[in-house]
N, C-alpha and C positions, 0 to 999 in steps of 0.2 A: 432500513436505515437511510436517511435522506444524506444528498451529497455533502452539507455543511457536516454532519455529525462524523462521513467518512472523511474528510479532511480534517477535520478535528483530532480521531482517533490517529490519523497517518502522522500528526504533527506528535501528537503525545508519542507517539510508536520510534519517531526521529528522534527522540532524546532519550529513547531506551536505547535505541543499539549506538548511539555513537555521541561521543561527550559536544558534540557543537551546538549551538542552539542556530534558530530559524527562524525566519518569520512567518508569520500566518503562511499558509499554503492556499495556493488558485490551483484551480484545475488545471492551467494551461502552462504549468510549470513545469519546467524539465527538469527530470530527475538530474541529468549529467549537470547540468548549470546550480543544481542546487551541492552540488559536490557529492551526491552519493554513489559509492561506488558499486559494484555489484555483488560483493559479500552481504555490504549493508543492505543492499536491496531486498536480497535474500533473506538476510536478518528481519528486517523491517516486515516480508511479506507475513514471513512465519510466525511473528508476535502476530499481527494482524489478525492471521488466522486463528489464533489460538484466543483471541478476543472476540470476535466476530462467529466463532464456530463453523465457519466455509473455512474450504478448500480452495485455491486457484491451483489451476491446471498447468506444469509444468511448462509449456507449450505456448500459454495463454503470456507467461513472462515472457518469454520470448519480442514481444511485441511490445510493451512495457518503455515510453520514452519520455510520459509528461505525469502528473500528479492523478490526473485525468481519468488517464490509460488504467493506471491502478486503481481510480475508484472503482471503475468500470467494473475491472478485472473483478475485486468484491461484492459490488453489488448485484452483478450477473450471474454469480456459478449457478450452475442447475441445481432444484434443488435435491436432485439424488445426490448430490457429490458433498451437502452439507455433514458435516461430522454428528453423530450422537450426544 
């Protein structure tokens, strides 16, 4: 998945868990400045996942501050950790 198609899917993913809209998403966007909080984040990651069929590592949120941070987080898991 290239980084435009995982900014794509995060923006589609922002208007699943939470009624506000957005504008395009840059990588170098803060999540906090885009007003997500960490429910939604958690929300956000989980559709993600469940799109994408990775996993992010509990751990790996942790560190989680820009648009970026989370592509990352997706387009990196190993692939032992990809779901079925």
């Amino acid at each position: 998945m290239t980084d435009q198609e995982l900014l794509d899917l995060l923006h589609q993913g922002l208007h699943k868990v939470t009624p506000r809209t957005f504008p395009p998403l840059a990588k170098d966007d803060s999540v906090l400045a885009l007003g997500v909080d960490s429910l939604e984040l958690l929300e956000l990651v989980s559709w993600a996942e469940e799109q994408t069929g990775r996993r992010v590592p509990d751990a790996t949120l942790l560190g989680v501050e820009t648009v970026g941070d989370l592509c990352a987080a997706l387009g990196t898991v190993p692939e032992h950790a990809v779901r079925p």
